[in-house]
N, CA, C and O atoms as CSV, one atom per row, in Angstrom:
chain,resi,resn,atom,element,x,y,z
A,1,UNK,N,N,97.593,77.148,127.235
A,1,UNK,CA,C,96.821,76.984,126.017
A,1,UNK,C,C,97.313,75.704,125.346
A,1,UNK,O,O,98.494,75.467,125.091
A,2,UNK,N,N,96.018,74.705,125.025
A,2,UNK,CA,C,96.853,73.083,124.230
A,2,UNK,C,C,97.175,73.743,122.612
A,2,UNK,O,O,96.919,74.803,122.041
A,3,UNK,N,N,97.703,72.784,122.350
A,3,UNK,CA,C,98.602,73.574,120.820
A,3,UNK,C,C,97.955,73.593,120.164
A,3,UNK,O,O,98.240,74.450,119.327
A,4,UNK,N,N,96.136,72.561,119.731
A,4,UNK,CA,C,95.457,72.764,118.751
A,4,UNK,C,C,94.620,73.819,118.935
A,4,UNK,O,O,94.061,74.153,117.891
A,5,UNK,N,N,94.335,74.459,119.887
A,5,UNK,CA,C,93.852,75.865,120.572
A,5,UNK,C,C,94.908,76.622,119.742
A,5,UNK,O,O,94.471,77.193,118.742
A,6,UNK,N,N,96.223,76.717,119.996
A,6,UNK,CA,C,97.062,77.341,119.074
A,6,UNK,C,C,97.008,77.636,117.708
A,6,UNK,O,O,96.930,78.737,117.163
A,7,UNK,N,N,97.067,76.320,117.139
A,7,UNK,CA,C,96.789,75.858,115.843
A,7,UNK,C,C,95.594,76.911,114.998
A,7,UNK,O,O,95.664,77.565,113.958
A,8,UNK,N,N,94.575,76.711,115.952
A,8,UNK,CA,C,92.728,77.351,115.366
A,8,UNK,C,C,93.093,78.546,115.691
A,8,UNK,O,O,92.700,79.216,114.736
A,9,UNK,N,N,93.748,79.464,116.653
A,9,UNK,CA,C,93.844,80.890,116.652
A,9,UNK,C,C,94.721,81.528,115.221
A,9,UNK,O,O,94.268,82.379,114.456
A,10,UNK,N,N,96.000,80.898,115.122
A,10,UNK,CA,C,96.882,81.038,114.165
A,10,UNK,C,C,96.349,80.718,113.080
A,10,UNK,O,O,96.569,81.566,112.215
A,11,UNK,N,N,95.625,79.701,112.670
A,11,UNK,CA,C,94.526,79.465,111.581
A,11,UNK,C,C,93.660,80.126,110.999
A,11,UNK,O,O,93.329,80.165,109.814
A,12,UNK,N,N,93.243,80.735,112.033
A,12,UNK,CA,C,91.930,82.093,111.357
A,12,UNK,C,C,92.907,83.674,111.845
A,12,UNK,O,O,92.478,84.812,111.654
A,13,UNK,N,N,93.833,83.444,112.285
A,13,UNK,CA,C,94.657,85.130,112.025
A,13,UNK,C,C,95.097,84.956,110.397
A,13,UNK,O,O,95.067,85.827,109.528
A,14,UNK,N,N,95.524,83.514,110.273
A,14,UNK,CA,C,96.377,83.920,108.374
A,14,UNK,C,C,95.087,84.198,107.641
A,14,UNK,O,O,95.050,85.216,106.950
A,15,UNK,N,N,93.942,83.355,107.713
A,15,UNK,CA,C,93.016,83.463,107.005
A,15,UNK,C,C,92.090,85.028,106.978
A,15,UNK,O,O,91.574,85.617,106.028
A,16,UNK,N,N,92.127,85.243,107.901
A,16,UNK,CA,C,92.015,87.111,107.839
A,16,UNK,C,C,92.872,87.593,107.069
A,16,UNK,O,O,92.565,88.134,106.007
A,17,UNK,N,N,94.429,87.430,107.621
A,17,UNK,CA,C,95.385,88.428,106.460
A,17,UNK,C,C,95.359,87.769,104.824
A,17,UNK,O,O,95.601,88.445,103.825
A,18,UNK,N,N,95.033,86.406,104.818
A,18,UNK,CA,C,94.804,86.371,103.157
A,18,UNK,C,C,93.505,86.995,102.899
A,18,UNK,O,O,93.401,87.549,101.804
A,19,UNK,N,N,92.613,87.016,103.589
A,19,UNK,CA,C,91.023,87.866,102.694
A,19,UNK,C,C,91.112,89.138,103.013
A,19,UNK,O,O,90.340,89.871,102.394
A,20,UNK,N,N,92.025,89.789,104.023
A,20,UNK,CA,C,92.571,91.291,103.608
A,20,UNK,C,C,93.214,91.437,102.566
A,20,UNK,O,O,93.008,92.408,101.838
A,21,UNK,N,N,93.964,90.665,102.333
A,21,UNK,CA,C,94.933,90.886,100.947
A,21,UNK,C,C,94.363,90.757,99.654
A,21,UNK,O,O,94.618,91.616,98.809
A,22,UNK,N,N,93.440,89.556,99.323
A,22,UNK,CA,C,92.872,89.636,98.561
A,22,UNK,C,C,91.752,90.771,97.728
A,22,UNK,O,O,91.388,91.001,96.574
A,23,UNK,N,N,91.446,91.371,99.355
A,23,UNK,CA,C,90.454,92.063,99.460
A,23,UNK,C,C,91.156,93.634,98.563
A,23,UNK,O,O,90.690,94.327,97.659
A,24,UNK,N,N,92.247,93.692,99.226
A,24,UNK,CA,C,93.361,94.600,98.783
A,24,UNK,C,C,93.541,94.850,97.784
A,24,UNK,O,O,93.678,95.934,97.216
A,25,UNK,N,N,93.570,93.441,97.321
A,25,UNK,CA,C,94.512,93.533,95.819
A,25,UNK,C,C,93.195,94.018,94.522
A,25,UNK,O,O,93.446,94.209,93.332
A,26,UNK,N,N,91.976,94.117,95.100
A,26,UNK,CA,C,91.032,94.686,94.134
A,26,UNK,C,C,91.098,96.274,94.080
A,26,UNK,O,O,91.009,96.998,93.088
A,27,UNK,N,N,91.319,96.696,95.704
A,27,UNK,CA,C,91.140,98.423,95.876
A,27,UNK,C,C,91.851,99.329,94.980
A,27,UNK,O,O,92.986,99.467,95.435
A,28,UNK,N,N,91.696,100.011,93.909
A,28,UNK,CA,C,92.541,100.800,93.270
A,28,UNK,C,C,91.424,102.224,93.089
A,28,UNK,O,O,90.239,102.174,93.419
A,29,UNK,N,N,91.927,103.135,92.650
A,29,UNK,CA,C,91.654,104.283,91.779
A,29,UNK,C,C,91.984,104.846,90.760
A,29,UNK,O,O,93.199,105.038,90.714
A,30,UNK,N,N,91.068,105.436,89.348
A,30,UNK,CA,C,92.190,105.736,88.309
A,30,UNK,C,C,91.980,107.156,88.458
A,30,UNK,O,O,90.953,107.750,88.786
A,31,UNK,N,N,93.119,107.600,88.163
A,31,UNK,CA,C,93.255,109.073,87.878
A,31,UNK,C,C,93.859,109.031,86.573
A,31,UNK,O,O,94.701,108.296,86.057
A,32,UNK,N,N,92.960,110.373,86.046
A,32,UNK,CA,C,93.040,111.213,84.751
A,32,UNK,C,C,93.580,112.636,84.589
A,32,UNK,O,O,92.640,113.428,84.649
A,33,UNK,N,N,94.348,113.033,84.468
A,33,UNK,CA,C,95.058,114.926,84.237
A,33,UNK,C,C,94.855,115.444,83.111
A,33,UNK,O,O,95.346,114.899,82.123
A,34,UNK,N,N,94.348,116.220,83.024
A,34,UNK,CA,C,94.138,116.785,81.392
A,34,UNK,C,C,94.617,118.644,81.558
A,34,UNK,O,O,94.485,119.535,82.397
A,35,UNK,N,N,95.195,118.477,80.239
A,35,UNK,CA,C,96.400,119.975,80.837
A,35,UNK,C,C,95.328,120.861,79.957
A,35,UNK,O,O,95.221,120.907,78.731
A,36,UNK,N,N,94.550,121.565,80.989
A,36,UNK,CA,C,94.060,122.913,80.692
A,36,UNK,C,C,94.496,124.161,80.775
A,36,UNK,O,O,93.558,124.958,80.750
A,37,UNK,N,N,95.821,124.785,80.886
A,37,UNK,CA,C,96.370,125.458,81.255
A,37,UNK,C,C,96.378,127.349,80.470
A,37,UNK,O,O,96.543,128.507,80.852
A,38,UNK,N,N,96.090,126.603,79.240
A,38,UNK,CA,C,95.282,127.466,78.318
A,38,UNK,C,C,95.920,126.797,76.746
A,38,UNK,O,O,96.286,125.650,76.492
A,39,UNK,N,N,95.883,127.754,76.062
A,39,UNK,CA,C,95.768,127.496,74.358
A,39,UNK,C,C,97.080,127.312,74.159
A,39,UNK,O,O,97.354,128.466,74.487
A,40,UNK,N,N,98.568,126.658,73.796
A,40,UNK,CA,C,99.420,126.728,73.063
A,40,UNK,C,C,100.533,126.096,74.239
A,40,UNK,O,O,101.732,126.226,73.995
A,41,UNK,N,N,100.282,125.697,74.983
A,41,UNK,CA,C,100.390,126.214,76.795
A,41,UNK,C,C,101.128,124.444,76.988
A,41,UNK,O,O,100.235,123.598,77.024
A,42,UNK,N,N,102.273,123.983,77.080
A,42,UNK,CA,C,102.625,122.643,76.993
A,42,UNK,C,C,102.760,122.639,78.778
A,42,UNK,O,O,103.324,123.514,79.436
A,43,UNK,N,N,102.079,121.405,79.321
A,43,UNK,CA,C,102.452,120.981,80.504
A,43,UNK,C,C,102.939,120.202,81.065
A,43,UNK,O,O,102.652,119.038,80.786
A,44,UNK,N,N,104.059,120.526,82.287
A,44,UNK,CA,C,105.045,118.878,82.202
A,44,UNK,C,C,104.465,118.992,83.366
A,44,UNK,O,O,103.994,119.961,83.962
A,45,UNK,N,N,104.612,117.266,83.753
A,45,UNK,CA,C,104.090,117.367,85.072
A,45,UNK,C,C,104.701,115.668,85.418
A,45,UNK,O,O,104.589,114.693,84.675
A,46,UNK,N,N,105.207,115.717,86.473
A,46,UNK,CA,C,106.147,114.728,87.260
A,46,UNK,C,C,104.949,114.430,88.627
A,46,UNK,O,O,104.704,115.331,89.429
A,47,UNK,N,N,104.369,113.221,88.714
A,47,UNK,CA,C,103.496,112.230,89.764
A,47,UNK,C,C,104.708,111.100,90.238
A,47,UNK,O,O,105.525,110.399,89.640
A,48,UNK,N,N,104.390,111.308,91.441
A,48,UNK,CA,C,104.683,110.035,92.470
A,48,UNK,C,C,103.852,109.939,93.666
A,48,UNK,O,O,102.835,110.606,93.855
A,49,UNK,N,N,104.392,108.988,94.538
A,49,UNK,CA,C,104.098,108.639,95.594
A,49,UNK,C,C,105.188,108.279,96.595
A,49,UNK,O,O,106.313,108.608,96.220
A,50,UNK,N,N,105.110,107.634,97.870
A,50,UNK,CA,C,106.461,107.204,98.854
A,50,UNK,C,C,107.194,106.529,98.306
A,50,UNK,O,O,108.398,106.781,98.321
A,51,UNK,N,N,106.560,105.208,97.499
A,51,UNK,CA,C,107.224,104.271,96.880
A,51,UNK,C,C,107.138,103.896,95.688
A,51,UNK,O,O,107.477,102.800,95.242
A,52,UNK,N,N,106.523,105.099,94.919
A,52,UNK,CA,C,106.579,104.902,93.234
A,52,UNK,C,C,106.970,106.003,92.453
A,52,UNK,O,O,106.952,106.920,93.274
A,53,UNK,N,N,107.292,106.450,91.440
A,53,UNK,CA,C,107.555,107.188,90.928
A,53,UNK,C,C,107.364,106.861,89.649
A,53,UNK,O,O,107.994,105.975,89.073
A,54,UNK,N,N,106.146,107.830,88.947
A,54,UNK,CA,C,105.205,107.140,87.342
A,54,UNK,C,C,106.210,108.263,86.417
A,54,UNK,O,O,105.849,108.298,85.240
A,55,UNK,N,N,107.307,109.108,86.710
A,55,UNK,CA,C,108.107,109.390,85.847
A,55,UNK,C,C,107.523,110.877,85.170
A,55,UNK,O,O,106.389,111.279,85.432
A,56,UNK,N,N,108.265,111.467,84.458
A,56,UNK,CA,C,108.175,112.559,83.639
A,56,UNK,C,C,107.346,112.671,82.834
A,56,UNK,O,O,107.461,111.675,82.120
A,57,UNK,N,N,106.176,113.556,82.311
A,57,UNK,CA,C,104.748,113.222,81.528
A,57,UNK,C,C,105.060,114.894,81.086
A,57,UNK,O,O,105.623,115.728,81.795
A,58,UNK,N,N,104.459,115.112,79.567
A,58,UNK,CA,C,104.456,116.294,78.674
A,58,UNK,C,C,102.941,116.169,77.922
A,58,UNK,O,O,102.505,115.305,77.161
A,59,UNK,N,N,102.432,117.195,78.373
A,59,UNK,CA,C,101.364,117.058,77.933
A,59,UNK,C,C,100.830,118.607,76.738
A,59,UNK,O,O,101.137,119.768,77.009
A,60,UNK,N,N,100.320,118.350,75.950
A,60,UNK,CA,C,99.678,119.055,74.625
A,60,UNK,C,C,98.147,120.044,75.800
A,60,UNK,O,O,97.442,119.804,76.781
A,61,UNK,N,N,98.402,121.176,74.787
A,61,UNK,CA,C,96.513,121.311,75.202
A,61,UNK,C,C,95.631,120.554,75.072
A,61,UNK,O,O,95.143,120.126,74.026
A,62,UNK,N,N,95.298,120.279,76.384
A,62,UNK,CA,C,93.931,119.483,76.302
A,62,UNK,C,C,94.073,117.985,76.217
A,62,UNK,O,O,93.166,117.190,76.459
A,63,UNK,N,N,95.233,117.696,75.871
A,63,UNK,CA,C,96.014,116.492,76.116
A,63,UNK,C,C,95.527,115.815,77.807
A,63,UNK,O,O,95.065,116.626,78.610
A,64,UNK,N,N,95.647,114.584,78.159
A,64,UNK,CA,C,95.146,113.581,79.380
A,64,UNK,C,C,96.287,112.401,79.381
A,64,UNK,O,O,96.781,111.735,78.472
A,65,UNK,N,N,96.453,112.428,80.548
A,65,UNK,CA,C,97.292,111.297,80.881
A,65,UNK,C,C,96.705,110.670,82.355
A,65,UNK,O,O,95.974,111.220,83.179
A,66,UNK,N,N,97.343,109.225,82.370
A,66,UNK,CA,C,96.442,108.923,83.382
A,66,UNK,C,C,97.288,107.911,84.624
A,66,UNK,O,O,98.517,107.935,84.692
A,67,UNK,N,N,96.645,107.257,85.334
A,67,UNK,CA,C,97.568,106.042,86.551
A,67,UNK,C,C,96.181,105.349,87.224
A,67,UNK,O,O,95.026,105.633,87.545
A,68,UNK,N,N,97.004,104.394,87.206
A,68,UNK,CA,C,96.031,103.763,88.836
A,68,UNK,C,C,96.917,103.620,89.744
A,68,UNK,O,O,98.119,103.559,89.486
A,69,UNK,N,N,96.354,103.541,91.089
A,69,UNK,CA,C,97.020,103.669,92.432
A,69,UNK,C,C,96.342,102.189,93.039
A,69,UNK,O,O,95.310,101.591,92.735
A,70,UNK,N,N,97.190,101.962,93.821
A,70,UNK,CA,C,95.851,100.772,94.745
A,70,UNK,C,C,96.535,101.164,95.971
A,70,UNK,O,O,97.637,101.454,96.437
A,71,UNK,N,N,95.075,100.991,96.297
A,71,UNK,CA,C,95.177,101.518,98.075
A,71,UNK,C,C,95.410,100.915,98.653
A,71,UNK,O,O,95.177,99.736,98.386
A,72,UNK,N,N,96.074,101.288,99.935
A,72,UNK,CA,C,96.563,100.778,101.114
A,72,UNK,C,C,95.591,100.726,102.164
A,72,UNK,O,O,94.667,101.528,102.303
A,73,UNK,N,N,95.922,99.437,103.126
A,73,UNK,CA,C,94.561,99.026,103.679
A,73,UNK,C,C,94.618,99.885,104.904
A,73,UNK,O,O,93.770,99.735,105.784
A,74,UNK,N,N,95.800,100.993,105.037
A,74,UNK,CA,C,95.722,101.474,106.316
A,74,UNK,C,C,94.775,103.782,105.400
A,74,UNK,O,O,94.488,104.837,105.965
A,75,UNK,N,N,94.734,103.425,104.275
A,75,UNK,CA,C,93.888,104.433,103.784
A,75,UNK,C,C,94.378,105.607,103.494
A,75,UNK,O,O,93.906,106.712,103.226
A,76,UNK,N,N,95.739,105.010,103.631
A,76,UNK,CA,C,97.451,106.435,104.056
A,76,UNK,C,C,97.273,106.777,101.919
A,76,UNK,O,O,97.737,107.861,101.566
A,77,UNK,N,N,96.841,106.144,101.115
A,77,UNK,CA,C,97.540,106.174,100.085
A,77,UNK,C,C,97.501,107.320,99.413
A,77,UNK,O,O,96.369,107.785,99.279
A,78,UNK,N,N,98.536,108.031,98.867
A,78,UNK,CA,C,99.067,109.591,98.535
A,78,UNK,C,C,99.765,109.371,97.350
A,78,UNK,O,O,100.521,108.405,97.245
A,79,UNK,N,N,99.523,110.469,96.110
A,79,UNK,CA,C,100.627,110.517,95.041
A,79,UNK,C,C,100.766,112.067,95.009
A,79,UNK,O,O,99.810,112.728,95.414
A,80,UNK,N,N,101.749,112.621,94.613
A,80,UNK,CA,C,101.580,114.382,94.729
A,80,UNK,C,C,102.461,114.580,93.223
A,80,UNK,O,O,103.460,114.067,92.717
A,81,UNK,N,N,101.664,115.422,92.923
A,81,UNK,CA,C,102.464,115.770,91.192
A,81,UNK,C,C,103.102,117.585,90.714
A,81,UNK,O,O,102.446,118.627,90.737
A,82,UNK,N,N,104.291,117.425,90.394
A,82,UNK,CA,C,104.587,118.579,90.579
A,82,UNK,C,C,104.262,118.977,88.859
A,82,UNK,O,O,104.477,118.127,87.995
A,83,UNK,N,N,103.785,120.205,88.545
A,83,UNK,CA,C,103.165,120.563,87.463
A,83,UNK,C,C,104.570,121.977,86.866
A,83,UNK,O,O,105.072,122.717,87.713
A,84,UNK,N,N,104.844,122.046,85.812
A,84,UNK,CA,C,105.622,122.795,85.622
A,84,UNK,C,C,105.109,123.663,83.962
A,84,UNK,O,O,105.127,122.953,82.956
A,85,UNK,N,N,104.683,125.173,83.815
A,85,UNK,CA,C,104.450,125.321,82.834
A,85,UNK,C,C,104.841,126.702,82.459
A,85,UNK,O,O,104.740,127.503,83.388
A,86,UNK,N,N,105.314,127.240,81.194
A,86,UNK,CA,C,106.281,128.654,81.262
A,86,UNK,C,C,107.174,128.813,82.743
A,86,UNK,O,O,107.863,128.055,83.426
A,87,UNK,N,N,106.743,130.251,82.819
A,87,UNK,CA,C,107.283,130.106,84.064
A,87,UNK,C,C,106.496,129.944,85.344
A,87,UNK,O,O,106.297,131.005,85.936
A,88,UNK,N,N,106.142,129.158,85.745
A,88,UNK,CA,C,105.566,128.358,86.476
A,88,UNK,C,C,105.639,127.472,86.831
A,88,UNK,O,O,105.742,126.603,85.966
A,89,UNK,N,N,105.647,126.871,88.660
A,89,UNK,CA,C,106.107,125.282,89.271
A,89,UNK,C,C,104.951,125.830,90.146
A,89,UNK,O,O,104.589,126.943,90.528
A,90,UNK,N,N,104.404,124.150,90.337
A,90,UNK,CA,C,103.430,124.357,91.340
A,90,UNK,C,C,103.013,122.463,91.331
A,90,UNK,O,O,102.801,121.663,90.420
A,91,UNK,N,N,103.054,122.342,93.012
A,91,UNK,CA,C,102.710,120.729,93.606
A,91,UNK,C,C,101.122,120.645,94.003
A,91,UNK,O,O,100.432,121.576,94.417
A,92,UNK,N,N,100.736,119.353,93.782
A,92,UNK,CA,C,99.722,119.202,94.479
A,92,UNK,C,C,99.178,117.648,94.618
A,92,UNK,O,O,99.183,116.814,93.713
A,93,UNK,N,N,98.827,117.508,95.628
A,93,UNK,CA,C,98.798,116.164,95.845
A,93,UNK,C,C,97.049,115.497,95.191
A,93,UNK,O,O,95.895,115.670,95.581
A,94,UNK,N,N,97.684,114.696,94.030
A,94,UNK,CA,C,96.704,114.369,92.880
A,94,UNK,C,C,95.802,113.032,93.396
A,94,UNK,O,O,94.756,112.689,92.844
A,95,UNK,N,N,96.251,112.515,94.268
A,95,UNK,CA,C,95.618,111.361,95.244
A,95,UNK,C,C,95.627,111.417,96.486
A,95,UNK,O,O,96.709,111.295,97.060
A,96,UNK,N,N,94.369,111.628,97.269
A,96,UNK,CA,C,94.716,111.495,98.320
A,96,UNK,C,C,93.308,110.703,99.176
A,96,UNK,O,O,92.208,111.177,99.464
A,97,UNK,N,N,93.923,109.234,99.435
A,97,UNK,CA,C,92.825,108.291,99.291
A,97,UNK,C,C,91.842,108.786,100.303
A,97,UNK,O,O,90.792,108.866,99.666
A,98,UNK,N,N,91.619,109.146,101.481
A,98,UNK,CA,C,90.773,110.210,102.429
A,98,UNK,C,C,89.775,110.814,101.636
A,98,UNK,O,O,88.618,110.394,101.598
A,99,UNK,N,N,90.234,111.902,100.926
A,99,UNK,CA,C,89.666,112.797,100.499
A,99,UNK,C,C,88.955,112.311,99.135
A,99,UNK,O,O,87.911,112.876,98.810
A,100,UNK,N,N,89.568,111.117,98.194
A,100,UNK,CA,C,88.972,111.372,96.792
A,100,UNK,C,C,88.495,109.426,96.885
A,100,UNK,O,O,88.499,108.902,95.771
A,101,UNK,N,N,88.200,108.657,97.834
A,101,UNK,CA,C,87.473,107.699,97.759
A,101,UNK,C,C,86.510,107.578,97.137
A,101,UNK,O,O,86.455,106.953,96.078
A,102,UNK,N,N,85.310,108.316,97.832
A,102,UNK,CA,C,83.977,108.064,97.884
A,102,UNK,C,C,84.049,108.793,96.870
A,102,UNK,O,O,83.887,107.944,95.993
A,103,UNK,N,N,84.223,110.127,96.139
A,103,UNK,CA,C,83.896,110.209,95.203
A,103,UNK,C,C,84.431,109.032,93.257
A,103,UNK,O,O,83.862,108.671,92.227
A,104,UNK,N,N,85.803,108.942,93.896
A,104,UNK,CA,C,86.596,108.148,92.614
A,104,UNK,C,C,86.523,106.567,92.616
A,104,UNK,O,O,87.050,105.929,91.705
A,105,UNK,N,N,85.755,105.854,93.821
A,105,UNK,CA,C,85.716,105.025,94.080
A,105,UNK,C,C,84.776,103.976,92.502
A,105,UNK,O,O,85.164,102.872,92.122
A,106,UNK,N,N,83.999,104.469,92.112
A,106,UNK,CA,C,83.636,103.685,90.650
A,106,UNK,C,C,83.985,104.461,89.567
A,106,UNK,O,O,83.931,103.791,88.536
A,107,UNK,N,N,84.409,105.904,89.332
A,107,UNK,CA,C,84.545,106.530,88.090
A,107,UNK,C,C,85.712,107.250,88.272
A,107,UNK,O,O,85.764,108.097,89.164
A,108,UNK,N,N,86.887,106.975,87.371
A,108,UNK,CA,C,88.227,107.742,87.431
A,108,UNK,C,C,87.735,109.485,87.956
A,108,UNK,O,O,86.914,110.383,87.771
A,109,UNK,N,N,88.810,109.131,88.632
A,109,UNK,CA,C,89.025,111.100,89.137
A,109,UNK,C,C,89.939,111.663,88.055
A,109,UNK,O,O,91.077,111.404,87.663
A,110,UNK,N,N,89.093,112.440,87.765
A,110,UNK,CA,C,89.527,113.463,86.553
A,110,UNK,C,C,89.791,114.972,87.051
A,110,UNK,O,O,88.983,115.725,87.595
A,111,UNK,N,N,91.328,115.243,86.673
A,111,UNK,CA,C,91.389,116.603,87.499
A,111,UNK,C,C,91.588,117.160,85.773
A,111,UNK,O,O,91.904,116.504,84.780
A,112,UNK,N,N,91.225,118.777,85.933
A,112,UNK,CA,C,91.741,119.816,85.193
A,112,UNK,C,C,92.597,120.413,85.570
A,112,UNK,O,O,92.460,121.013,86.636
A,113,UNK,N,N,93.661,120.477,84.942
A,113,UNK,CA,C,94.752,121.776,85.180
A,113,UNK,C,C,94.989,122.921,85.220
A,113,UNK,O,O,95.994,123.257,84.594
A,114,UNK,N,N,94.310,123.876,85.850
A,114,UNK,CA,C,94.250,125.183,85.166
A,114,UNK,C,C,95.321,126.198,86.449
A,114,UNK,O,O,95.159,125.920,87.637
A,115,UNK,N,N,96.397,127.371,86.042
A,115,UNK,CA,C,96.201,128.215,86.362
A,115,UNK,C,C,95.921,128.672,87.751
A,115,UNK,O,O,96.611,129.204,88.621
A,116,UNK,N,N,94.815,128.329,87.680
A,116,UNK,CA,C,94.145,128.736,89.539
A,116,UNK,C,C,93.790,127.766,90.498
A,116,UNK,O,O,93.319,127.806,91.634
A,117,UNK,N,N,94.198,126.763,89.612
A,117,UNK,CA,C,94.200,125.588,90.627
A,117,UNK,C,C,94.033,124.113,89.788
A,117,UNK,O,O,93.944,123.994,88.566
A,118,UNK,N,N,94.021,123.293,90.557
A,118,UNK,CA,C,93.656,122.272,89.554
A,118,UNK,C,C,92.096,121.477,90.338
A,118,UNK,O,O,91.825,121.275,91.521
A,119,UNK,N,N,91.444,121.230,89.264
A,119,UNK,CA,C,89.857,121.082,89.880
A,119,UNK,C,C,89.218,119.320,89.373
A,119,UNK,O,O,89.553,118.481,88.536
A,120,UNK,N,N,88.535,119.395,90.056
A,120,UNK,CA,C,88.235,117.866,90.177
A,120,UNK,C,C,86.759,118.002,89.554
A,120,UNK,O,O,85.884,118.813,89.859
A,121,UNK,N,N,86.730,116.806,88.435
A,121,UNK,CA,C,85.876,116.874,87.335
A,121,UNK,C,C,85.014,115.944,87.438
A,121,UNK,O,O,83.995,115.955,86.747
A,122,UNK,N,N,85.343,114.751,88.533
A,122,UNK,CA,C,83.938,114.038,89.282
A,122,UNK,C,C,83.413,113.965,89.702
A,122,UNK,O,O,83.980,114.134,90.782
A,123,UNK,N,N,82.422,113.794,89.921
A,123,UNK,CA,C,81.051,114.023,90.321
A,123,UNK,C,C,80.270,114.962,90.451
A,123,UNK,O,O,79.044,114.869,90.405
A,124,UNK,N,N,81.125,116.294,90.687
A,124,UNK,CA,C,80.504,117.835,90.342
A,124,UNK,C,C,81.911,118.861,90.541
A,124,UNK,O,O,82.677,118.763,91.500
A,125,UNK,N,N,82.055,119.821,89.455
A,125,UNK,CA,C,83.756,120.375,90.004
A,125,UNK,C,C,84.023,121.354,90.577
A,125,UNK,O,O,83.330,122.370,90.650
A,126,UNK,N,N,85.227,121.127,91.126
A,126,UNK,CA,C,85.479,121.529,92.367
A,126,UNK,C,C,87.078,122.205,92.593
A,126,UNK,O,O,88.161,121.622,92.546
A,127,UNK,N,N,86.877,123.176,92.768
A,127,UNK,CA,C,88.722,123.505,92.858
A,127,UNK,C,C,89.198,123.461,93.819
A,127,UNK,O,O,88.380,123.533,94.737
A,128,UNK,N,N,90.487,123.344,94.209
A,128,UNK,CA,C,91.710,123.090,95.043
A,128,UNK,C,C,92.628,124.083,95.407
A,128,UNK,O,O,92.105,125.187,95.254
A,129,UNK,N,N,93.204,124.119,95.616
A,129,UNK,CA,C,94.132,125.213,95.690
A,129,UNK,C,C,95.574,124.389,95.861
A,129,UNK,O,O,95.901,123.349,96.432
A,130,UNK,N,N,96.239,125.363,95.096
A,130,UNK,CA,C,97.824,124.720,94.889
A,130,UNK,C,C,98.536,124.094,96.601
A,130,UNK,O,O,97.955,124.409,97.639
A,131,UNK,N,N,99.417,123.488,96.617
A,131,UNK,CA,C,100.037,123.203,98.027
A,131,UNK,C,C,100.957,124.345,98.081
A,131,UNK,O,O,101.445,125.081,97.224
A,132,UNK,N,N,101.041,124.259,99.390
A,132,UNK,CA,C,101.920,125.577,99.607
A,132,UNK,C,C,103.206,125.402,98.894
A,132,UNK,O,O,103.328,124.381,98.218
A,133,UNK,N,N,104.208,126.271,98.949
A,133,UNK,CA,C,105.559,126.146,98.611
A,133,UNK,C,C,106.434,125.630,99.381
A,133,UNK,O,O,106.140,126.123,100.471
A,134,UNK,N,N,107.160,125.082,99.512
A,134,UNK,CA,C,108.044,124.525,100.298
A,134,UNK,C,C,109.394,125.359,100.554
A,134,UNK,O,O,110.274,124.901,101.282
């Protein structure tokens, strides 16, 4: 292979990975939590991901807290939030780019907290069921 043959292959491989990246750096999702848990009812609830951690959150009835995520171009992207209220612990994974794209893809995904699960308030709702226990 002559080196400017080289040159033009290596030339349009970077230029792909910069308009992936760019492309990248737009992809996000917002998520919204709003603690429905019932009337008087305070909810803590701890969100992360592999490589982030958005920290300790206390939420009021009816109270909302929120994040954006940006996705990963391989579509892996995951945050899981552990919810803690009286006596009660319970995980569930609050992003999971697969599953909540196409719907959260122009309008924040809005989950409710309730009790029996936590349910997804976009586009039409929908409940979940807790993750197992570990």
């Amino acid at each position: 292979m002559c080196p400017s043959s080289f040159r033009l292959i290596l030339s349009v491989i970077l230029i792909a990975f910069l308009f992936v990246g760019l492309c990248e750096a737009h992809r996000h999702i917002n998520v919204d939590i709003i603690n429905d848990i019932g009337p008087n009812v305070q909810l803590g609830l701890h969100c992360k991901s592999k490589g982030k951690d958005l920290g300790p959150q206390s939420l009021a009835p009816h109270q909302h807290w929120g994040f954006t995520a940006s996705l990963n171009v391989w579509e892996t992207t995951l945050f899981f939030c552990h919810f803690v209220w009286k006596n009660q612990s319970r995980w569930f994974d609050i992003l999971k780019e697969k599953r909540d794209t196409i719907v959260c893809k122009y309008h924040p995904c809005v989950w409710s907290i309730r009790p029996s699960g936590p349910y997804r308030l976009t586009d039409h709702e929908k409940c979940y069921p807790w993750n197992a226990d570990i």
